[in-house]
C-alpha positions in Angstrom: 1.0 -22.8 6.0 4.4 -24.5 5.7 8.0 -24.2 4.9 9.3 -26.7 1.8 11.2 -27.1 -1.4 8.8 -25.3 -4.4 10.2 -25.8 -7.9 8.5 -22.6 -9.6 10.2 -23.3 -13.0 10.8 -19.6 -13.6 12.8 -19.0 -17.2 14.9 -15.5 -17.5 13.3 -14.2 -20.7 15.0 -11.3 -22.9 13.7 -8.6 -20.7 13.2 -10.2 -17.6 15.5 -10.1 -14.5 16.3 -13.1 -11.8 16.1 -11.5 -8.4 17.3 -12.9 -5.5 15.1 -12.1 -2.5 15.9 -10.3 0.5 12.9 -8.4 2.5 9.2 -9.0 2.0 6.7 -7.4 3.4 3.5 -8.8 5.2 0.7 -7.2 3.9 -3.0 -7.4 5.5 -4.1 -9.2 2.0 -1.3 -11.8 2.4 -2.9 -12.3 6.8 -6.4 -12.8 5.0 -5.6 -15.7 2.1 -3.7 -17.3 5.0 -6.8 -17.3 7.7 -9.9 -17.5 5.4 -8.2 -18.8 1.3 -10.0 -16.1 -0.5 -10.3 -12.4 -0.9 -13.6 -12.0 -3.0 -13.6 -13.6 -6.3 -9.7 -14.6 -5.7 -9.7 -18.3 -4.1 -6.5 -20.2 -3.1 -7.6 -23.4 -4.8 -3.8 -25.0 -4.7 -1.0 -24.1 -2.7 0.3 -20.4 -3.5 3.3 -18.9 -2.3 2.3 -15.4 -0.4 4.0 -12.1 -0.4 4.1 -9.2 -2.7 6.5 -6.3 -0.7 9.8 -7.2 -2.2 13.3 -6.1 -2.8 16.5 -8.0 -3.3 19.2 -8.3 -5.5 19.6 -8.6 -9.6 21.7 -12.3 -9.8 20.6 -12.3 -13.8 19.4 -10.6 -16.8 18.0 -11.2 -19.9 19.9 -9.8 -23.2 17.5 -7.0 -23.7 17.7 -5.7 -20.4 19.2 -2.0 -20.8 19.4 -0.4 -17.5 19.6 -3.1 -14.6 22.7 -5.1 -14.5 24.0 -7.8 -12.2 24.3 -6.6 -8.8 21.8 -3.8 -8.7 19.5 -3.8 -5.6 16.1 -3.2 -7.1 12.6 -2.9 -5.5 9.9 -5.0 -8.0 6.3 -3.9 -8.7 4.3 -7.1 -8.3 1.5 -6.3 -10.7 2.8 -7.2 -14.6 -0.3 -6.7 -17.0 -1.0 -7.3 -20.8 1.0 -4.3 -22.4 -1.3 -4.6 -25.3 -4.5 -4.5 -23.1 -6.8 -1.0 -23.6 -6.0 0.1 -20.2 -2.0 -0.3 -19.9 -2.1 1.9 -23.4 -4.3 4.1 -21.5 -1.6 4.6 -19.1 -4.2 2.2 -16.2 -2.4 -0.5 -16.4 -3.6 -0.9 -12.8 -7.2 -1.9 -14.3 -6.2 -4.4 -16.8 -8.5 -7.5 -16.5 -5.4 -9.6 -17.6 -2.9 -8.3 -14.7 -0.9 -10.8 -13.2 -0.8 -9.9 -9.3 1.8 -11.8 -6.9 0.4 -13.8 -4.6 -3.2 -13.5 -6.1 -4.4 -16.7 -6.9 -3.1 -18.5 -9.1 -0.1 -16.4 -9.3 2.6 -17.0 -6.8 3.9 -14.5 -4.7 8.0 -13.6 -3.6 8.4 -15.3 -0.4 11.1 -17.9 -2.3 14.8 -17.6 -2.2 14.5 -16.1 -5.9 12.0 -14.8 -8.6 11.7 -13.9 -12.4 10.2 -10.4 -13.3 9.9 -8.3 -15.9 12.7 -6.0 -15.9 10.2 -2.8 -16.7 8.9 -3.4 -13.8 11.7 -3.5 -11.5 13.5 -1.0 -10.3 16.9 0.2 -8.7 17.0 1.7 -5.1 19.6 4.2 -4.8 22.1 4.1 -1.9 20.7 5.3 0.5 17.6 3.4 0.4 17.6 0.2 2.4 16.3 -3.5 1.6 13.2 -2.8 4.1 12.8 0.2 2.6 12.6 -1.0 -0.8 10.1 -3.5 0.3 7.9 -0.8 1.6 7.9 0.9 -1.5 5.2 -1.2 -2.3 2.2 -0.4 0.3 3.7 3.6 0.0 2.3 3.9 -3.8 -0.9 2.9 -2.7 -0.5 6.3 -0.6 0.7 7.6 -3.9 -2.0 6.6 -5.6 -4.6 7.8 -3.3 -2.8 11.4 -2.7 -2.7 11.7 -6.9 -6.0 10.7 -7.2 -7.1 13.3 -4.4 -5.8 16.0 -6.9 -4.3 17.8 -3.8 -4.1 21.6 -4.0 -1.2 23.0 -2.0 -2.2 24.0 1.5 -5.1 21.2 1.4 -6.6 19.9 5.2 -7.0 16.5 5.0 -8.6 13.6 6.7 -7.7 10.1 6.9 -10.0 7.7 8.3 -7.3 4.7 9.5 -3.9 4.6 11.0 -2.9 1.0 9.4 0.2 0.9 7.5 -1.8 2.4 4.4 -3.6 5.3 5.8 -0.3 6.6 7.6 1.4 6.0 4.3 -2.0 8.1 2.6 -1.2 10.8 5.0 2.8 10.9 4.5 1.9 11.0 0.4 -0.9 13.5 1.2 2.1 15.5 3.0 4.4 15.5 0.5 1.7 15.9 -2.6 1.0 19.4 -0.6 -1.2 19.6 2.2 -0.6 21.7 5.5 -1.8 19.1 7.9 -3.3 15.6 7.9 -6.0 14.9 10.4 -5.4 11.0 11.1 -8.7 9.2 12.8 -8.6 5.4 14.6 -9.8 3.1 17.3 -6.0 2.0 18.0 -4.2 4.4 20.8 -1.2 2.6 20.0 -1.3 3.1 15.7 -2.0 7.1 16.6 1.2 7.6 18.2 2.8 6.0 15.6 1.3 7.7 13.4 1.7 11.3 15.9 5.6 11.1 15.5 5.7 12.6 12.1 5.2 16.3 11.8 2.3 17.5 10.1 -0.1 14.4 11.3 -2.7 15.2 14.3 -3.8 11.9 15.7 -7.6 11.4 16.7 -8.4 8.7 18.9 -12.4 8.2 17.9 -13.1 6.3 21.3 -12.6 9.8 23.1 -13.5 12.5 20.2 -16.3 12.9 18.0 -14.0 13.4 14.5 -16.9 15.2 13.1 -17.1 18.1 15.8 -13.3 17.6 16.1 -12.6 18.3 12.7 -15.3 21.6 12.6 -13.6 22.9 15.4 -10.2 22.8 13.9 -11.3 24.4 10.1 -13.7 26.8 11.5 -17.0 25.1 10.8 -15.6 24.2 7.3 -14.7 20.8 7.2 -11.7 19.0 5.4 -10.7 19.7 1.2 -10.2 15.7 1.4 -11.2 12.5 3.3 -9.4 9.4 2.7 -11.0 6.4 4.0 -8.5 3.9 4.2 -10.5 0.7 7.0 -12.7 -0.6 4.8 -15.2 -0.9 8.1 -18.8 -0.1 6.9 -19.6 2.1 9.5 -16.6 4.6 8.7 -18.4 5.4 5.5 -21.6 6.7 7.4 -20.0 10.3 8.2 -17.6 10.6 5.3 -19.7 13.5 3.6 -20.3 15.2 7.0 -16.1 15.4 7.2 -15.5 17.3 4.2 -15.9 20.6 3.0 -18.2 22.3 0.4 -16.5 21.4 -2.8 -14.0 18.7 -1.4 -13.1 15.3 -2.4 -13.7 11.9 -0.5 -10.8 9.1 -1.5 -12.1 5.5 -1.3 -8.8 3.3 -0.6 -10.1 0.9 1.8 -12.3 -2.2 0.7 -15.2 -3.4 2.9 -15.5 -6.7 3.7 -18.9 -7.5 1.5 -18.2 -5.0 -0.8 -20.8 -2.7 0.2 -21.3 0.2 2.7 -23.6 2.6 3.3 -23.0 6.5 1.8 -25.2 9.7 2.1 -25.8 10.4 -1.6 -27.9 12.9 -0.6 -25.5 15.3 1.1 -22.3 14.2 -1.3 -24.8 15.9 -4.2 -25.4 19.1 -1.6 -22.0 19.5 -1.1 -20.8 18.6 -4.8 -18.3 16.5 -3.6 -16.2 14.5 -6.0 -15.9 10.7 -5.2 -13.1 9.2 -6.4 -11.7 5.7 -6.1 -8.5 3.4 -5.9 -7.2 0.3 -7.4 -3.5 -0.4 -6.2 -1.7 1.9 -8.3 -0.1 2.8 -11.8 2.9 4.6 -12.8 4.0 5.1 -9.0 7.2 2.9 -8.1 9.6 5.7 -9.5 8.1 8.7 -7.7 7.5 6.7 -4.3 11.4 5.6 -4.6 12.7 9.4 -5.4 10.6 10.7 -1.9 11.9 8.2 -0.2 15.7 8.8 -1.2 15.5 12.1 -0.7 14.5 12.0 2.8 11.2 13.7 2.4 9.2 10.5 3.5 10.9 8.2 6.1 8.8 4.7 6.5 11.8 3.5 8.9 9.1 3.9 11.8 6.4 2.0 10.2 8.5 -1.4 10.5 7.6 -2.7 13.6 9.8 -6.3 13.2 11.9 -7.8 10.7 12.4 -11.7 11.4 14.4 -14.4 9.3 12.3 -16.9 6.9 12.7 -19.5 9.2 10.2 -18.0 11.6 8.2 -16.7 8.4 4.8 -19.1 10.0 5.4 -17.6 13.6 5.5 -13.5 11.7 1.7 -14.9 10.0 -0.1 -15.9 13.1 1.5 -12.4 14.2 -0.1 -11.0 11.8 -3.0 -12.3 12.4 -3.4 -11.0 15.9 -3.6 -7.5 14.3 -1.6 -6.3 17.7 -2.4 -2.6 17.9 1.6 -1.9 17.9 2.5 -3.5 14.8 2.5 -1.7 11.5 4.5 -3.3 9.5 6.5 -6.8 10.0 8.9 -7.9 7.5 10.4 -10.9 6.0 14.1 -11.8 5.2 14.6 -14.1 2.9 18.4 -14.1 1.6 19.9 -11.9 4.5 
């Protein structure tokens, strides 16, 4: 990893938007293209730029750009696909083969001074809605994403299987999208009381407590309406169908390592269980922005260190000591 000039040789198109960078985000996927150069099929072949948690400021816009001007601080959704594909006209844009992902090889990411993005895809943070938050806006509609997905009833019990950024951002979207109380589960004492500090979340520490026979005890015997599972670690998907209820819903947000992991069929089909799955998100910047403005969700706690650019190599091998206190460390780029 390094520091150095990088001509991009990015061209403000009619309804495109110049943005000039000021918080990114260091997301786990960003930590693992820096310390192995691949993330499945995705291989860093030639040097990328990393980051995809932005906000910053609109410095330019194109002639057909309607309701961003000059100015504006804006939050930008990092996943542009092929409007005419099947799935962005059947409103999954998310699932487009032809998506265009920052910093997924070979598409840069927004850890540079300025970038070029599609003005539909960017969008204004109100006033009361800071440049970190803005760049969090990002990993929270993954916690959108998984909460809609869940099809949450009001009232709902819910379990999520990981206190990283994403499965305290699943249970704060899980909160909001309805349900009473959010049982959080981890190995990481110091994630849970991170995660313990917002109403509504009981923290389980899974090197003291059994969640299974925890999670009886507290719904009578019944088990939760949803599981998220939100590590990705293989053996978390072993008990998944013994955590929820009769009826209830498991989320799969997390992605295992070898892309497989072991489930009971067996007892998901006794229990008719519904399975459902995530890919990043659709349709979600908006909605994540609004809860966040109105004070509903507050991520402020999640962001565990901001740090100039100039130490941006120091924040990565941070990173990639995966320090139980850290949840979230950020980037600024034009302070």
């Amino acid at each position: 990893m390094s520091l150095r000039p990088f001509e991009t040789n990015q061209v403000v198109g009619p309804h495109d938007v110049k943005i000039a960078v000021h918080t990114v985000g260091v997301c786990g996927s960003d930590v693992h293209y820096y310390e192995e150069g691949q993330i499945g099929p995705f291989v860093v072949k030639e040097p990328m730029i990393l980051g995809h948690e932005a906000s910053g400021t609109v410095i330019e816009v194109g002639h057909a750009v309607t309701h961003l001007k000059v100015g504006d601080r804006v939050a930008a959704e990092p996943g542009i696909p092929d409007p005419n594909s099947r799935a962005s006209k059947l409103g999954l844009y998310n699932l487009d083969p032809a998506v265009r992902f920052w910093a997924t090889p070979p598409i840069h990411g927004c850890l540079i001074g300025h970038v070029v993005h599609p003005a539909a895809f960017t969008y204004r943070l109100p006033d009361n809605v800071s440049f970190a938050e803005g760049a969090m806006v990002e990993p929270f509609a993954i916690g959108m994403q998984s909460a809609a997905k869940a099809r949450i009833k009001p009232g709902d019990v819910a379990v999520v299987i990981g206190a990283g950024p994403i499965g305290i951002m699943i249970a704060l979207a899980a909160l909001a999208g309805g349900c009473a109380r959010v049982i959080v589960a981890d190995l990481a004492r110091p994630k849970l009381d991170i995660a313990a500090q917002y109403a509504g979340i009981a923290p389980v520490d899974v090197t003291k407590t059994d969640l299974v026979e925890h999670l009886l005890r507290e719904t009578g015997g019944w088990g939760a309406d949803i599981v998220f599972e939100a590590t990705g670690a293989a053996p978390a998907y072993r008990n998944l169908a013994e955590l929820a209820c009769p009826g209830g819903a498991i989320v799969l947000v997390g992605m295992p390592a070898k892309g497989t992991a072991e489930l009971d069929i067996v007892r998901i089909q006794t229990k008719e269980l519904r399975l459902e799955s995530i890919f990043r998100y659709a349709n979600m910047y908006d909605r994540a922005i609004e809860l966040i403005a109105s004070g509903k969700v507050d991520l402020k706690p999640l962001i565990s260190g901001t740090f100039p650019f100039e130490e941006s190599i120091a924040v990565f091998e941070r990173a990639a000591e995966h320090r139980p206190t850290d949840v979230k460390l950020q980037i600024v780029v034009n302070g």
